[in-house]
N, C-alpha and C positions, 0 to 999 in steps of 0.2 A: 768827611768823604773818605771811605778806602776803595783801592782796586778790589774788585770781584774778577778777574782775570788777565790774561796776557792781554788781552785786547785791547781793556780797560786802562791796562798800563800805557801802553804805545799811545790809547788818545790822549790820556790826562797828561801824559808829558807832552803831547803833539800842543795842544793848547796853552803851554807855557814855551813852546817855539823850542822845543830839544824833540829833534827827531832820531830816533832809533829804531834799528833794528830789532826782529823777532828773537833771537838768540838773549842780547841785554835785556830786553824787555821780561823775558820768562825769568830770567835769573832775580829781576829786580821783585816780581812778583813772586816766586819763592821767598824770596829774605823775607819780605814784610807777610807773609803767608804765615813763616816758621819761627819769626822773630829772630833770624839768623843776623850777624853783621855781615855786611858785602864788603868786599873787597874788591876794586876794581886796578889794575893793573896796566899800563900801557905808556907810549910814548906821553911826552906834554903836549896839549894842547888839543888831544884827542876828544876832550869833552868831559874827563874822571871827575872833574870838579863841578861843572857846570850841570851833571844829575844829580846829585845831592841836592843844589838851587831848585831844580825845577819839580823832584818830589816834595821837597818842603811846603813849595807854595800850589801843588795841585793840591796835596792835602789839606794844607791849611794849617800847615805846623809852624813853628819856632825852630831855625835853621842857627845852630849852635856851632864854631867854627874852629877847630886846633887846629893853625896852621904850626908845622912839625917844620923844626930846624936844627942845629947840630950843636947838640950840649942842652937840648932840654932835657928838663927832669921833671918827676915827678909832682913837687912844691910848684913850678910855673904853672905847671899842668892842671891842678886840683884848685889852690886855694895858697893864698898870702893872708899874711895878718897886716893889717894899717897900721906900720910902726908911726908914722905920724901923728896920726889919731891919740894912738896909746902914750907917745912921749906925752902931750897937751892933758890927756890925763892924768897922768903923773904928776906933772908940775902942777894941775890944777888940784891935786890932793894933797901938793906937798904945800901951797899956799895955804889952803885951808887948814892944815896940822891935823890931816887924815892920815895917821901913822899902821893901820892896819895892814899890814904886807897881807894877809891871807883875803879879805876882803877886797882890796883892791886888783891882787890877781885875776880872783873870782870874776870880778869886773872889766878885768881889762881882755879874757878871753870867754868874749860872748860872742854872737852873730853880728852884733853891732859894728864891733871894728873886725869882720870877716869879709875879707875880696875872693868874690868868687870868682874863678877861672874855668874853662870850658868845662870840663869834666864835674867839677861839682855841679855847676850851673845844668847841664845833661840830667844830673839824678833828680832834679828838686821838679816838682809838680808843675806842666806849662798847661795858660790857656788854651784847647784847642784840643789837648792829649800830648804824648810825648814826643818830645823834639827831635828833629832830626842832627845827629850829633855826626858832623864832618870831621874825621881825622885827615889832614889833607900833607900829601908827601910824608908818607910815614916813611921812606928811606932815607930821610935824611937826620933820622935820628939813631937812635946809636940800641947796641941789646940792653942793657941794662932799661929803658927805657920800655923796649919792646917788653920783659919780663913783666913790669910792673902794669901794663896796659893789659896784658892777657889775665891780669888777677882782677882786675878791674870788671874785663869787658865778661869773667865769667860769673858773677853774681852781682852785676850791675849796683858795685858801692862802694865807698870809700872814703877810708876812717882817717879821723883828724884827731890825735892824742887828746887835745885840750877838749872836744867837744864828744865823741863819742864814735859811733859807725852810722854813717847816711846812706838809707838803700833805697835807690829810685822803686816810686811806690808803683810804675809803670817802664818795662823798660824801654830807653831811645832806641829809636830806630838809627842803626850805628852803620857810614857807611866809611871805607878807607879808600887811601887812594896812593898809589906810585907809580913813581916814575924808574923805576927798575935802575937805580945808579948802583943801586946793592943789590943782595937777594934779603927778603923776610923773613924772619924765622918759622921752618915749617909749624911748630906749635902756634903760633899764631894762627897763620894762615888755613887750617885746621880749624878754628871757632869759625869758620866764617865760609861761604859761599863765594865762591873765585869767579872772577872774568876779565881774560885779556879782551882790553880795548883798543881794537887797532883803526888806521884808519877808515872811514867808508868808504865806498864803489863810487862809482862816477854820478848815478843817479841819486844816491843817499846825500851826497856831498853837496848837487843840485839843491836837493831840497832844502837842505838844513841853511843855505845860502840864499834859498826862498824866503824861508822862516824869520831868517836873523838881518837880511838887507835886502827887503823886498822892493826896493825901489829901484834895484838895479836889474836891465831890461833882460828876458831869455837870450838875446844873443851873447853881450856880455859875459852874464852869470857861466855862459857854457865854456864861455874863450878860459875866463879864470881857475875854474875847477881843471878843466884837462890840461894849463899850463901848468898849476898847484902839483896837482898829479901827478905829470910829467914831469916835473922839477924833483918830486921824491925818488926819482930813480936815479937819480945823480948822487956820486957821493961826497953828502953834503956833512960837514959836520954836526949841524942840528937840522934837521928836514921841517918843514912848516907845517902846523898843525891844522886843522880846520878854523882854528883861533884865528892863524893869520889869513887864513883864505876869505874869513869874513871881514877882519882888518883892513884887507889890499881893496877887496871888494867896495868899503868904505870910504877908503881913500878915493879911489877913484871917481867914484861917485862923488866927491869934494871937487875934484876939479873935472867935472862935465867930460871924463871919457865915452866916449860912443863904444869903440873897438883896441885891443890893442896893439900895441907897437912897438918895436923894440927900442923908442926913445921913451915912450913911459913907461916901458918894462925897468928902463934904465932908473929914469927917475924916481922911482916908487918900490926898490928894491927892497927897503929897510922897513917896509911893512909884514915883507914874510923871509925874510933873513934875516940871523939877529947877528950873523958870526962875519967880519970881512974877507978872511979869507974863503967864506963860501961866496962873500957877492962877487967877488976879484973873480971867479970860476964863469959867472955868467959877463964878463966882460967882453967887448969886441963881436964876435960874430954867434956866440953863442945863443946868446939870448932868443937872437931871430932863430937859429937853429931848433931848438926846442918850442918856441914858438910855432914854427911851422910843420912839428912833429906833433905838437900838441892840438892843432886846430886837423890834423891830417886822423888824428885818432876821434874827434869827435862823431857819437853814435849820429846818422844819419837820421 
């Protein structure tokens, strides 16, 4: 299956329950149009990660996944050698009084004892067509890192001393994602087709709350989105993503809420705050405060 258009985009993700907007939707259709990497940008929990998932599997691809943390490098990134493997070789050639150093090198650096790591595993041929290769929080790695990813990402290949140069025979469909704790290197960000993702509207947030916990009733669904909503204009140290709006939404639905209240506002705080001194902030009168700000904003 590929998109034929923006349209095309929005259902085939609609049908994997990731609802977006016209704006992502075109950019998404671009990248896989030009063969561009996407880059998506935005708070956590906005969703960066969870369209990479859901074009994987509208298309039918192999969802490849480098989760990016601080002090990775390049050798995590690509490919390790099974020193395990290789020591038991060893020993088992030195039992045998297989003295050949050249020979058993030869042998001991093949694909056999080769661990492939995302990026390798991205260039090599998948069932299906080529994979969708998720870079996911690339700010939380460092430039030297970023340099080597931009050589990579611009002739889709990457060379291993012992074995040669591997050049994806099709290239991944490459998409990134941060959470802005740094900035990116413009060279980077430059290969690639940009979208901040921020959060959605009151209606968009409905839906995707449709999509993702449909068992929870229209009146509810509405009370949580304009409380959620309303809670991001507080200043909160981390603000709650649509992540946790489906989360709370969850929860509640676990213990048979009808409507809410500011004793189960209370209770069930730690579903869409993850920081104490922001839940300390909704304590005492507040909660009913925004609560009653927030059912006072809902669209009629």
């Amino acid at each position: 299956m590929e998109f034929d258009s923006i349209d095309a985009v929005q259902a085939g993700l609609a049908k994997q329950d990731y609802i977006c907007g016209r704006s992502l939707a075109t950019v998404t259709f671009l990248a896989l149009k030009l063969g561009r990497p996407l880059f998506l940008e935005g708070e956590a929990g906005t969703g960066k990660t969870e369209i990479a998932k859901a074009i994987a599997a509208a298309l039918g691809r192999r969802l490849i996944r480098l989760q990016c943390y601080e002090g990775l490098d390049a050798a995590s990134a690509v490919y390790e050698w099974n020193f395990a493997e290789q020591m038991i070789a060893i020993r088992a050639a030195e039992a045998t009084g297989n003295t050949d150093r050249n020979a058993l090198k030869s042998e001991l650096f093949t694909e056999d004892y080769l661990i492939e790591r995302p990026l390798l595993q991205a260039m090599r041929p998948q069932p299906g067509g080529a994979p969708v290769l998720l870079i996911d929080e690339l700010d939380r790695t460092d430039a030297p890192f970023e340099a080597f990813l931009l050589e990579a990402l611009s002739d889709f290949q990457v060379t291993i001393p012992e074995l040669g140069t591997i050049q994806a025979p099709e290239p991944p469909i490459v998409i990134l994602t941060s959470n802005r704790t740094r900035e990116v290197h413009d060279a980077l960000k430059r290969r690639c087709l940009y979208h901040w993702v921020d959060y959605p509207d009151f209606d968009r947030e409905i839906d995707i709350l449709h999509a993702r916990a449909p068992q929870a009733s229209a009146a509810l669904s509405r009370e949580v989105v304009a409380f959620v909503q309303r809670l991001r204009t507080e200043d909160l140290f981390k603000k709650p993503g649509v992540a946790e709006t489906i989360d709370w939404a969850k929860c509640l639905l676990a213990l048979d809420v009808i409507d809410l209240s500011p004793a189960v506002i209370a209770d069930t705080l730690g579903a869409i705050l993850k920081y104490q001194d922001d839940i300390q902030k909704l304590e005492g009168s507040k909660a009913k405060q925004i609560l009653d700000e927030a059912r006072a904003s809902i669209p009629v």
